[in-house]
N, C-alpha and C positions, 0 to 999 in steps of 0.2 A: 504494500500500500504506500501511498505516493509520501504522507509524512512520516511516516516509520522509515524511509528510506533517506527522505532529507535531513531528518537530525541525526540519524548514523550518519550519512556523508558529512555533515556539519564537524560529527566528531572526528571523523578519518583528518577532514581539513587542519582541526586545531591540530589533532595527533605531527599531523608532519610538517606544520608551520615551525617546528620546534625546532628546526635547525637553519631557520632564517637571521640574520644580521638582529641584536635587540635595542633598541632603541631608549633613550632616555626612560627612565621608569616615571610615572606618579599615579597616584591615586587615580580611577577613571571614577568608580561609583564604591561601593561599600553596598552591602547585604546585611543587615542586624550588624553592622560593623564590620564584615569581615572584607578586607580590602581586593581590590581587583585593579590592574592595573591597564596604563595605557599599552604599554608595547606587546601585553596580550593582542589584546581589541588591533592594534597594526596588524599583525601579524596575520590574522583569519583576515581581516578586510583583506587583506594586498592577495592573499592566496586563494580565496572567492572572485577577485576581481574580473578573472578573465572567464569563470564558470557559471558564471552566472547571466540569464537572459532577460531577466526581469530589471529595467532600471530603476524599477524603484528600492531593490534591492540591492545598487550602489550607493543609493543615497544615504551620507552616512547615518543623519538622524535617524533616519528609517532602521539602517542598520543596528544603529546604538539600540534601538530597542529590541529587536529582533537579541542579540547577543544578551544585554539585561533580563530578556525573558529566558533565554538559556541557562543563564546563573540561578533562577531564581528556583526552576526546576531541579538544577544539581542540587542545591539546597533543601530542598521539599524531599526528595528523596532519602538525604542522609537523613532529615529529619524524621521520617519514615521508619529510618535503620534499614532500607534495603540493603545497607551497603555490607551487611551479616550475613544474607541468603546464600545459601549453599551453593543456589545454582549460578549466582551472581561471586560468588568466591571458585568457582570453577572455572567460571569461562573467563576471568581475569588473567587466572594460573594460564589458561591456554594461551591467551592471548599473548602473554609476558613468554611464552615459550618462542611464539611464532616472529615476535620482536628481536628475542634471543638472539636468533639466527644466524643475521650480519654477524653478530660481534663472534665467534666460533668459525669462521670462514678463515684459511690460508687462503691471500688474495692472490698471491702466485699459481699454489697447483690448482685454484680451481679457477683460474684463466686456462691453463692448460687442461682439463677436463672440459671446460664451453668449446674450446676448439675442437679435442677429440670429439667430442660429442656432434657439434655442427657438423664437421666436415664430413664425418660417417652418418649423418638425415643426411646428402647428398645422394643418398645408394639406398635402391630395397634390391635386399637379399632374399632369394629364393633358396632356400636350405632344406636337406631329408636330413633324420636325422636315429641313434640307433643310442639307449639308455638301458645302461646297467645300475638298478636300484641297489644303493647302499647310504643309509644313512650317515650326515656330517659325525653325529658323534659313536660310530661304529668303532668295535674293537679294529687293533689293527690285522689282526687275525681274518673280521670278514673284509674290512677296507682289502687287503690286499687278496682275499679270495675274488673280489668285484673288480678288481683291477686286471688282476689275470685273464679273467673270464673275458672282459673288454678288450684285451691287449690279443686274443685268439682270432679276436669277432674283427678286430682293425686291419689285422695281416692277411686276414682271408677280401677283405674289401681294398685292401694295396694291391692285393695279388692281382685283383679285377673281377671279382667275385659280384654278382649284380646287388645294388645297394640294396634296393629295394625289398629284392627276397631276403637276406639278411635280415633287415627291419623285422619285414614279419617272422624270421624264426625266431628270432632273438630278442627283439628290441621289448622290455621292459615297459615302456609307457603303454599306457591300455589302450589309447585310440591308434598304435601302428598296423595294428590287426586292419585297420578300415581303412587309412592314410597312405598306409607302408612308409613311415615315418617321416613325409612330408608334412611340412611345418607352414606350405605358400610363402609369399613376401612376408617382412618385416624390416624393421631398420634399425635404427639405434633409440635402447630405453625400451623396449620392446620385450627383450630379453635379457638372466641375469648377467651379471658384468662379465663375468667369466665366458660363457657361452657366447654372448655376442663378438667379445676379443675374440675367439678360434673363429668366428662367421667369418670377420672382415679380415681378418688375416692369412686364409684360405683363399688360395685363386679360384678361379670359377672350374667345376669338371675336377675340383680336387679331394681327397679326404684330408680332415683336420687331424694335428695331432690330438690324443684322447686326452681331454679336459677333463678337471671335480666340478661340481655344482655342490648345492649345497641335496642336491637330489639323487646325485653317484655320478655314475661316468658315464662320459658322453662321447661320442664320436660321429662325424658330423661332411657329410655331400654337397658340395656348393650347385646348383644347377643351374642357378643363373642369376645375373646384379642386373640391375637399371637405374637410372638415375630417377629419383626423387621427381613423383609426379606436380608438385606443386600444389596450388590452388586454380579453382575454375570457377567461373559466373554461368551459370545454364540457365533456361526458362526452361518451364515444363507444364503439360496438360496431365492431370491428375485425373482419376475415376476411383473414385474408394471400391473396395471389397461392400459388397451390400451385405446389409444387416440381415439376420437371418429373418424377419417378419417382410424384407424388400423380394420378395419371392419371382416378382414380375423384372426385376432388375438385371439386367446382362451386362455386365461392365467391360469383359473382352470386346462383347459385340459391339458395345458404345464407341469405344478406344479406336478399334479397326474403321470404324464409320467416320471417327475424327482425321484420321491416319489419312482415309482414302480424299478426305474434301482438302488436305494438306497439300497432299497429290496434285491433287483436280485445280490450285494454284490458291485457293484461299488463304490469307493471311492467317499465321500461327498464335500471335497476338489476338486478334480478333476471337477465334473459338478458343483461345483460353479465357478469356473474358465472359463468352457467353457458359461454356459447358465445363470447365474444371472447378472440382470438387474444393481444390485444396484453396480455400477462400483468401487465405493470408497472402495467397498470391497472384489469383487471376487478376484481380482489378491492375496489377503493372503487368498484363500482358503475360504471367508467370514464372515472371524472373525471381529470383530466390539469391540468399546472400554469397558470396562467394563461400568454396570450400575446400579442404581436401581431404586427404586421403584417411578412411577411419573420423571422417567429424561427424559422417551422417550414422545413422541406425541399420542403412541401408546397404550394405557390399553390392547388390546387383543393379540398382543405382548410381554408385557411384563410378563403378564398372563402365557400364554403359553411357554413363556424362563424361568419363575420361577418355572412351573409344572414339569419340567426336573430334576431326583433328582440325576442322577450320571453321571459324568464324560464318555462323549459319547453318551449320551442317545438322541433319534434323535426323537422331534415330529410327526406327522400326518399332511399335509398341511393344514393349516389354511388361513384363510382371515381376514386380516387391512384395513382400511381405503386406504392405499395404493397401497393393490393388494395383493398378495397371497407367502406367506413363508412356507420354514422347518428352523427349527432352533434347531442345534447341542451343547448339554450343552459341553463349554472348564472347566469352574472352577465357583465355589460359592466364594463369599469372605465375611467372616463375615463385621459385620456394624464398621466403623471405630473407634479407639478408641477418648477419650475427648479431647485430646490436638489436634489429627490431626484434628476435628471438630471447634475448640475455635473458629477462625474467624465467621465460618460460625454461628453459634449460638450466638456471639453477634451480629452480622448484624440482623437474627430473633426477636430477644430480646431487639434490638433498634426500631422495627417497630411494637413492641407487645403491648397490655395494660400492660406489663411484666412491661415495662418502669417506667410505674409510682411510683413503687416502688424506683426508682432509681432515680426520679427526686426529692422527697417526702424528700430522701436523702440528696440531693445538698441541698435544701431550707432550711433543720437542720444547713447543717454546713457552707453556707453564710449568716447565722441571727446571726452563732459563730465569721465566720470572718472578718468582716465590723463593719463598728463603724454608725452609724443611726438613723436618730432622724428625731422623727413627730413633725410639728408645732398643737400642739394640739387646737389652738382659730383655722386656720384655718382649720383643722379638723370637727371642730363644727359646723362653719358654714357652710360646706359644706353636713355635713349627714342632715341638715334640705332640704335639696333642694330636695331632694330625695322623693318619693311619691308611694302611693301603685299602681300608673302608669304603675312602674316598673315591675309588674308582670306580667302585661299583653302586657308588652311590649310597650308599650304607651308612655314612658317618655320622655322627650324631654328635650334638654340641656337649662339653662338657657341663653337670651338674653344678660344677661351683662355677659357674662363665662369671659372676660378679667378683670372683677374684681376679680377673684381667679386667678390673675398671681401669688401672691406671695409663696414664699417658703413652701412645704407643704411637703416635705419631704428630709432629708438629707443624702446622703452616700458617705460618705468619704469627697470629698470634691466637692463634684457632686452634683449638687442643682435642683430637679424636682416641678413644678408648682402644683398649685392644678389645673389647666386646664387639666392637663395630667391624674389627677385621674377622672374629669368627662368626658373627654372624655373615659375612659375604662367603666365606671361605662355607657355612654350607651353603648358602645360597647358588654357589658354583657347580655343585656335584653335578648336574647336568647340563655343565659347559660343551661337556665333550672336551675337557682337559684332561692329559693321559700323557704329561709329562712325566718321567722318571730318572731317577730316585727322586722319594717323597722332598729329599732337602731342594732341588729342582722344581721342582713342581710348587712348592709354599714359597720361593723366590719368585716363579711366575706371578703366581697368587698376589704378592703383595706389590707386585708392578701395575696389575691392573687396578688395584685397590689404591695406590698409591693415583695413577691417572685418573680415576674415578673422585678421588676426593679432591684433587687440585680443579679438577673441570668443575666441582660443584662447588667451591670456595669460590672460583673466578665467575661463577653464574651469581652466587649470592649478594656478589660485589660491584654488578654493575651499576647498578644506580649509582654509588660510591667513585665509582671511578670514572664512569660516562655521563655527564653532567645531560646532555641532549638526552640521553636513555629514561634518566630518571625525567626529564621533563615528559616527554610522552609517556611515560607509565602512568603520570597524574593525570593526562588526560584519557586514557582512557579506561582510568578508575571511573572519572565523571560522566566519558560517553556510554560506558554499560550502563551506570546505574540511572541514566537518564531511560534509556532503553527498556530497561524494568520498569522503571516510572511510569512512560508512557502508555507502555503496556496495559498495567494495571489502571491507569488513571481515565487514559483515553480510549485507546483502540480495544479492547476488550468491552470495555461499555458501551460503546456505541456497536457493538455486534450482539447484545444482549439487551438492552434498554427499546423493548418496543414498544413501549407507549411513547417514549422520547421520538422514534424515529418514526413512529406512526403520523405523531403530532407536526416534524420538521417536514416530513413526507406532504403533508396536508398545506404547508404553508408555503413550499417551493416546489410543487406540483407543476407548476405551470411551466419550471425551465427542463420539465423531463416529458417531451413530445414527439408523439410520432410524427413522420412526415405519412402523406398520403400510400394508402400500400393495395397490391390489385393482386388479386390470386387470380392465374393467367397462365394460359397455354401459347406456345409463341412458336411459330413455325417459322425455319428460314432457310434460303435458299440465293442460290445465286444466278438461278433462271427462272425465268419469267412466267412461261406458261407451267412450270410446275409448281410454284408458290400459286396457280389460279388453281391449280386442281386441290391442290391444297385445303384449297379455302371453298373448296367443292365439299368437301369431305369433311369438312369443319362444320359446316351449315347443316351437313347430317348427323353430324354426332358421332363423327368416326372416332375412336379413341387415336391417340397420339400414336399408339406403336401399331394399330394396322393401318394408319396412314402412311409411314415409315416403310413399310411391306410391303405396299404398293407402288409405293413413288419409287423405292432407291431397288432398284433393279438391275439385271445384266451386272453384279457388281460392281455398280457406280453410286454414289451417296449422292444423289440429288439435293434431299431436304433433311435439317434436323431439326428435333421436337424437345422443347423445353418447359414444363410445367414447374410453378410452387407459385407461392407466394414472398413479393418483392417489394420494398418500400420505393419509393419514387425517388430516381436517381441513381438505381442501382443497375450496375454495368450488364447487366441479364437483359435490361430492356432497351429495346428501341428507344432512343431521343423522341422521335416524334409520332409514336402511338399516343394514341387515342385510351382514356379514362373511362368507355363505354359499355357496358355490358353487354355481350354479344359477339361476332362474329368482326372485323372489320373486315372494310376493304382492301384490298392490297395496296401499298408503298415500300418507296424505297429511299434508303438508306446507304447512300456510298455506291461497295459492289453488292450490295445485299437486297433480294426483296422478303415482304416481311408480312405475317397477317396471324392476326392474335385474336384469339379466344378469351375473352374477361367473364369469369364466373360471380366476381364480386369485387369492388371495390370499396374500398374502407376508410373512410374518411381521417383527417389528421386529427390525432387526439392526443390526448393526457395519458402517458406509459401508468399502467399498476405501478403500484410499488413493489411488486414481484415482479417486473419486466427491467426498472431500475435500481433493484437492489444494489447494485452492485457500487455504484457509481454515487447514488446515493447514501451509503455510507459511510463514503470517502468526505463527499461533502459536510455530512454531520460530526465527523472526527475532525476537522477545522473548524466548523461552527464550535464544538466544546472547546476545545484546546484556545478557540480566541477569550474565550467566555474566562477560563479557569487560569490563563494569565492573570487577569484581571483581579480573579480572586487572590492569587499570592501575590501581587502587590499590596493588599491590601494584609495579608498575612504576613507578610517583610516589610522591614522599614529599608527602605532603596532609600539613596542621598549620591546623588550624580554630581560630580565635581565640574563645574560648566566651564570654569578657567582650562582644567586639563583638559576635554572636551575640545575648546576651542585650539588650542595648542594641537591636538590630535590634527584636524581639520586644515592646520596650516599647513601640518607636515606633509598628510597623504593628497592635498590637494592645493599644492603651491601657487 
């Protein structure tokens, strides 16, 4: 909903004004006292300035209030105590995670991870592919019985052995039996890190060397690379799959009728206009946004938009999951270049085994930046506790664990227990750590305990040491719990209050209207004497599809038949039909002639309130929300500083 969207975007703004230049500080206004300053208030103005469409929404007065009533809100809410709800302490936690982020980045290797990463989306890989199940944290016992086994199955596919049948004797994954362990295209991000390295480092017609996953061994057929289809702009004529109560419905037959008047030269634009289903797009002729590869729902769609190789070139109908298309190539557009990607590929590259390289990073240069000391007796006595249990999972903490309270590791000025090392140390048992001797393995152990607690001291720390960090954490302590606020204050009541929206419903009724609307059958054609025979057949009361049966013969689509009901102005009707009940005469339109059947038309009127629910509630969640300002003003005492105010005013408007 359209305000629940702007005060979050409100807050996103303040959140990242926070690293703009700060200007002179004073007082702007105060809340029950509590102060707010000008080079806030700078800061959102100058970073709204260019987002915004509405000028009265630059104008600062205007703005000053708009932002006053923002405060006033934050305020209402802590008074509230929302700012205690669970749900509201959880999605902060996440939030402050996903800020995190930046600051745990090596900007070197993960420049070099954006690059491997781009340059290999240049290429889809067609790969088969042959897996030997053995689990990451497997003895080395069966690890190396699944290696063997893999290493038999490799040299028989060197030798020249057919991939394929291989697969199916062999290959471990359940669906090679159907596939014969073809995998189709794919690119990079696709698959795990490891797999994808052996893909793209395989020439094409070669086997890879035998890879681990974290799913066993793998070895792997290149059959064929292409480049990177890009993005495309298509138009298309849509026919849904009919409902199962549309019994009388033929949507191939409809499709192949459209296909054949395509043929016969009629504009492709035009009968998306009159006869595609898919509404969000006939009225532009049924152009659709650009896309590519994997953005639709569709594989056999997008298939058949990419087969398209020039500008114009109009498919054969086809069938989707959805129902049946033609789709008109508008433009190709190569694959975007690296910068307009960056977002999007470190978000990949944070969710990737990519990562580890990057965190492998952080743990280099927080063992540089912290000062850290192990109590080495407690140490000692703590790797004795330890047992070859532990491999098997077996171990068990000791009885007395509160006698390793004592200090067993130091950073900075941060004191961790040895309790905190055994409990990781079981938490591990199902690491699939199978280091040996035990004195090995608990040096392992307190390497990664040791990385673990310096990553979580320097997360503890940031607001401390990232001054911009801690600014935007305040703000978007305020943009949740505004968020909850609103929730509860506005947009939940205004979806529940209906005697409220009954009553708003009754009093702005009049800007929720219909225009004039005609339930009509509309027949068209792009010959003459067959739109007259048409309207022969019309006059008797021929239904639409055995007029259809009649006229479009020898395999040729003469005429097509269009019924429902249509509000006036909508791209289904003829411009210049007739409002009459009855049969019209024939006219024409362009290339088109035309002659409609009107069973009723229905005069322009006042929508229900169940025809404008929808739109209507929108509006009464701004009617309260203006209302309920008004009231916390009157609940705060506001004191606007109009010296600073004016000062403000000089600066951002010289």
């Amino acid at each position: 909903m359209s305000f629940k969207q702007f005060y979050f975007g409100l807050f996103f703004l303040i959140s990242f004004a926070c690293n703009a230049q700060t200007n002179t500080k004073e007082v702007l206004f105060t809340v029950n006292e509590k102060p707010y300053y000008t080079d806030e208030f700078s800061r959102i103005y100058k970073k709204n300035l260019d987002l915004v469409k509405d000028d009265s929404q630059k104008d600062l007065n205007q703005y000053l209030e708009l932002f006053v009533g923002y405060k006033l809100k934050v305020n209402k809410a802590y008074k509230l105590g929302l700012q205690n709800g669970t749900q509201y302490q959880n999605e902060l936690k996440s939030y402050r995670t996903q800020l995190a982020k930046n600051y745990f980045n090596d900007t070197k290797i993960t420049q070099e991870l954006l690059e491997e990463g781009y340059n290999r989306l240049q290429k889809e890989i067609r790969a088969s592919h042959i897996l030997i199940l053995v689990d990451e944290n497997a003895s080395a016992e069966d690890t190396l019985k699944a290696y063997k086994k893999m290493e038999d199955i490799s040299k028989k596919a060197i030798a020249g052995e057919n991939f394929d049948d291989l697969a199916v004797q062999f290959s471990e994954d359940p669906s090679a039996k159907e596939n014969k362990g073809d995998l189709s295209y794919f690119t990079a991000f696709r698959m795990v890190y490891p797999f994808e390295n052996a893909a793209y480092k395989t020439p094409k017609g070669k086997i890879s060397k035998i890879i681990r996953t974290r799913f066993g061994y793998h070895i792997l057929k290149i059959t064929d690379i292409r480049a990177n289809r890009g993005e495309i702009t298509v138009a298309h004529i849509m026919i849904l799959k009919p409902k199962p109560e549309e019994k009388d419905k033929d949507a191939e037959k409809t499709i192949n009728e459209i296909y054949q008047k395509i043929q016969q030269g009629e504009k492709f634009e035009d009968l998306a206009k009159q006869f595609s289903d898919d509404k969000s797009s006939s009225s532009k002729g049924g152009q659709l946004n650009k896309f590519g590869s994997g953005q639709l729902s569709s594989e056999e769609f997008e298939n058949a938009a990419f087969s398209l190789a020039n500008p114009d070139d109009i498919s054969k109908p086809f069938q989707s999951e959805f129902g049946w298309h033609i789709v008109k190539l508008i433009e190709k557009h190569p694959i975007k270049s690296m910068d307009e990607m960056k977002n999007e590929l470190e978000t990949k590259i944070g969710k990737d085994d990519r990562s580890k390289k990057i965190t492998a990073s952080l743990n280099e240069k927080l063992r540089k930046k912290y000062t850290y000391k192990r109590d080495d007796k407690q140490y000692g006595l703590i790797s004795k506790l330890v047992t070859n249990d532990f491999y098997d999972s077996k171990w068990i903490l000791p009885e007395n664990i509160t006698d390793y309270s004592a200090t067993l590791l130091s950073i900075n000025t941060k004191k961790i227990d040895g309790k905190a090392f055994l409990d990781y140390i079981e938490k591990q048992q199902k690491s699939g750590l199978k280091v040996k001797p035990l004195s090995k393995l608990v040096d392992a152990l307190y390497g990664n305990f040791l990385d673990e607690q310096l990553t979580a001291y320097y997360d503890e720390n940031l607001e401390t040491e990232f001054p911009d960090f801690a600014q935007v954490m305040e703000e978007y302590r305020d943009g949740l719990l505004l968020f909850d606020l609103m929730e509860k204050e506005i947009w939940d009541r205004a979806k529940t209050d209906t005697i409220g929206l009954n009553t708003f419903y009754d009093e702005h009724k009049m800007e929720h209207m219909w225009k004039k609307r005609v339930d009509v059958t509309i027949a068209s054609s792009t010959k003459q004497d067959i739109i007259k025979k048409a309207h022969t057949l019309l006059k008797k009361k021929e239904k639409p599809q055995d007029i259809k049966d009649k006229l479009n013969v020898d395999n040729v689509i003469n005429v097509m038949m269009n019924s429902g009901v249509f509000e006036e102005g909508s791209d289904a009707l003829p411009k210049t039909m007739k409002y009459d009940v009855g049969v019209s005469d024939v006219f024409r339109e362009g290339e088109y002639y035309f002659v409609t059947k009107v069973e009723k038309v229905m005069p322009a009127g006042v929508k229900t309130l169940e025809e404008c629910k929808g739109k209507l509630i929108n509006e009464y969640q701004q009617y309260l929300e203006l209302r309920w300002v008004d009231d916390l003003k009157s609940e705060f005492t506001v004191k606007i500083n109009n010296e600073a105010f004016e000062h403000v005013k000089k600066q951002l408007n010289p």
